[in-house]
C-alpha positions in Angstrom: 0.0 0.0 0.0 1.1 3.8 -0.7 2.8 6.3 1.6 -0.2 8.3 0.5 -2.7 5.7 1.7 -0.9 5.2 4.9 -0.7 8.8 5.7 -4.3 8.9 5.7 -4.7 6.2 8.1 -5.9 8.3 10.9 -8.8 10.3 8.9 -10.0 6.9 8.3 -10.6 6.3 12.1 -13.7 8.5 11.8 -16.7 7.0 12.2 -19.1 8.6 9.7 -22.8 8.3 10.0 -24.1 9.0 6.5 -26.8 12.0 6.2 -29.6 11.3 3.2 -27.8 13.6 1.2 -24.7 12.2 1.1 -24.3 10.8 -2.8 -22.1 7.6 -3.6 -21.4 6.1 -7.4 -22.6 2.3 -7.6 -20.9 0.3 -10.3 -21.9 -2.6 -11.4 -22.0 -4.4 -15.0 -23.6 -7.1 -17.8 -21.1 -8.8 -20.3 -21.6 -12.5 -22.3 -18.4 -14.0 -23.1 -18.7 -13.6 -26.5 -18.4 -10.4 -26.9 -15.4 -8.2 -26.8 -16.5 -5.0 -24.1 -18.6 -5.6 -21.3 -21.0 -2.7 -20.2 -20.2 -1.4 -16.7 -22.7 1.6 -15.4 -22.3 4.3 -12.4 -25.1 5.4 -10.8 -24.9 8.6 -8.9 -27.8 7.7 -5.6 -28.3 9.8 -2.7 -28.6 8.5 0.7 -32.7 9.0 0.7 -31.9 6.5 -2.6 -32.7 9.3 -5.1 -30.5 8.6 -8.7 -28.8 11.1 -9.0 -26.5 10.9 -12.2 -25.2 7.9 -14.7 -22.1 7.4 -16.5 -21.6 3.9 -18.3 -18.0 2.7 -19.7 -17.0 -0.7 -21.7 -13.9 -2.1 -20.5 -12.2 -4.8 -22.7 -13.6 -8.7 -21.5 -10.5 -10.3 -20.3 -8.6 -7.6 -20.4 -6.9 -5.0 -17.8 -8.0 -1.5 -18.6 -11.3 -1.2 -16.5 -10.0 1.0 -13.4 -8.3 3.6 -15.7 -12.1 3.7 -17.7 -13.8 3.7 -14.2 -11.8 7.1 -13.2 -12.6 8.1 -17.3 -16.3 8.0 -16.1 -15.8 9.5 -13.3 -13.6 12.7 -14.0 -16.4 13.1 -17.0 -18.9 13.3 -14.8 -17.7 16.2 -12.9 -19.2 15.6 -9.7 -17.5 17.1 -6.5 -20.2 15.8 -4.1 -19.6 12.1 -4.4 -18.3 10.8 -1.3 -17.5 6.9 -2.4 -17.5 5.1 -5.3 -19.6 1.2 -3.9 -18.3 -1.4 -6.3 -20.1 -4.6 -6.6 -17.1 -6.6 -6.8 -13.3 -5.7 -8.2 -12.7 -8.5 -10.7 -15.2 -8.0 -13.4 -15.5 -8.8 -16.9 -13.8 -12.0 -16.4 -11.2 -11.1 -14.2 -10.5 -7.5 -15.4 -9.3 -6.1 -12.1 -10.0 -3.4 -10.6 -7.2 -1.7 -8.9 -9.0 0.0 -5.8 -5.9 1.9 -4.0 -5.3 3.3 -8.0 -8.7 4.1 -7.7 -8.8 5.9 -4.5 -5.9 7.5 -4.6 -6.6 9.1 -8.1 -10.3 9.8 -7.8 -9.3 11.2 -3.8 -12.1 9.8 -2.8 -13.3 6.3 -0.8 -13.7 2.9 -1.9 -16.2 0.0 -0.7 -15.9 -3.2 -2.7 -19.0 -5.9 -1.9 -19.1 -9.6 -2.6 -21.6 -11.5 -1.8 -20.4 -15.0 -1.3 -17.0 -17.2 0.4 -14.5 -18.0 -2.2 -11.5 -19.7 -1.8 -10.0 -17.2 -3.6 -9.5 -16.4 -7.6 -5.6 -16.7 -7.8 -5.6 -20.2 -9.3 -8.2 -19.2 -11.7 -6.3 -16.2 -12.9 -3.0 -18.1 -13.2 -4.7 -20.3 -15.3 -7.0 -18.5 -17.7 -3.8 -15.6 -17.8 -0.5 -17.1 -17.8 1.0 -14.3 -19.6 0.0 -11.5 -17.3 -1.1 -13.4 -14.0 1.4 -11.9 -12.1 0.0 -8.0 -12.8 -3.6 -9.2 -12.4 -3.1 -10.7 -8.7 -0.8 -7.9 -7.9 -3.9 -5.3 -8.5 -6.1 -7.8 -6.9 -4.7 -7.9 -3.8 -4.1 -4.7 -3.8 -5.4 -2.6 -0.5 -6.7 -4.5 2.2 -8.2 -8.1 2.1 -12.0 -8.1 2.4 -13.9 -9.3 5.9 -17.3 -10.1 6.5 -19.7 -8.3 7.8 -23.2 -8.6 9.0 -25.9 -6.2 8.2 -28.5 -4.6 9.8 -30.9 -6.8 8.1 -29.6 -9.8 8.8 -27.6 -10.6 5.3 -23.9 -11.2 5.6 -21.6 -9.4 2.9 -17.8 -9.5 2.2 -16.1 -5.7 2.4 -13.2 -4.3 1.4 -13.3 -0.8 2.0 -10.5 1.9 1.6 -10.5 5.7 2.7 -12.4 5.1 6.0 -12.8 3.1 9.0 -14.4 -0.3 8.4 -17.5 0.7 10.9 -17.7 4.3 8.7 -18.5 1.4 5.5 -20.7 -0.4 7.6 -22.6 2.6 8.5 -22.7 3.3 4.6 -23.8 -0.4 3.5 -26.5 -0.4 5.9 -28.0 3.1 5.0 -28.1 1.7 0.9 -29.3 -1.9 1.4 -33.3 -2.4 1.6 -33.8 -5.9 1.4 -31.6 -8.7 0.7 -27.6 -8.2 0.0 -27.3 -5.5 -2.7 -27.1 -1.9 -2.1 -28.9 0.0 -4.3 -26.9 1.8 -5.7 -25.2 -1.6 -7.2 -28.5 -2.9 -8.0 -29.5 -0.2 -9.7 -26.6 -0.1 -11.9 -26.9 -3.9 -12.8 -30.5 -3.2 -14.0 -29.9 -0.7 -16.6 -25.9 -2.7 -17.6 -28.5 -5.4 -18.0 -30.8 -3.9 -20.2 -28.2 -1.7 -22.4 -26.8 -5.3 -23.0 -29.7 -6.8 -23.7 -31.4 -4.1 -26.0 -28.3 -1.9 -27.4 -25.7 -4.3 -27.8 
């Protein structure tokens, strides 16, 4: 991890209890196999889960370039009000990674990664389906800290890993997006309409 991530550490000791108008960006995303871009969408929510804003990018199936179009989307949407970017999941589009202390540290602002289920871990998977590159894939992966589980308000168990503030500060945030079941809205939100651009555009 960077000096610049560690110099932050105590900021990140603040617990944060999120008003309704704090806004976050949910990513999320719809790809098949057989096509060569996936469709990954931001949705700009506020805490009162009012959408706020969109931005959509297509990073390259297999490929590595998805958190340096994630910050693309982000810088063109030109929103100084977003306080953390809620990913649902950082290897997408069949193992693109994204990089989430590249992404912190250049967008300045948070990062809360969700999963949704216990995994043995994608290393072996990588190394096999990547021999050429495996090494720079699992480097990003691992990037930042490992994830944890964590149990929310409504009873569903989730898998964090959250940079830019303290883990109870993500907690606070997780709780104040999720409805029902696992999936913030924000991140639901954003699968829906990758979904139907896939389905209907593409």
């Amino acid at each position: 991890m960077s000096n610049k991530v560690e110099l932050q550490k105590e900021e990140r000791e603040e617990i944060i209890h999120w008003k309704k108008g704090v806004r976050v960006l949910g990513i999320s995303e719809s790809f098949t196999k057989e096509e060569k871009k996936s469709t990954v969408v931001g949705v700009v929510m506020r805490g009162d889960l009012r959408v706020d804003g969109f931005g959509i990018c297509q990073p390259t199936i297999g490929g590595m370039d998805v958190t340096s179009l994630l910050l693309d989307m982000y810088f063109r949407l030109e929103r100084d009000d977003i306080r953390s970017w809620l990913l649902g999941g950082t290897a997408i589009s069949w193992f693109n990674i994204i990089d989430i202390v590249e992404l912190y540290e250049k967008s300045g602002i948070p990062v809360v990664a969700v999963s949704y289920n216990p995994s043995d871990g994608i290393n072996k998977y990588i190394q096999e389906y990547f021999p050429e590159d495996w090494k720079t894939r699992l480097e990003a992966f691992h990037n930042g800290p490992e994830r944890e589980p964590i149990n929310l308000l409504n009873g569903y168990r989730v898998f964090v890993r959250s940079l830019g503030f303290s883990k109870k500060s993500a907690v606070n945030l997780l709780n104040s997006f999720t409805i029902d079941g696992r999936i913030p809205e924000p991140i639901r939100m954003a699968r829906l309409i990758a979904s139907a651009i896939q389905r209907d555009l593409l």
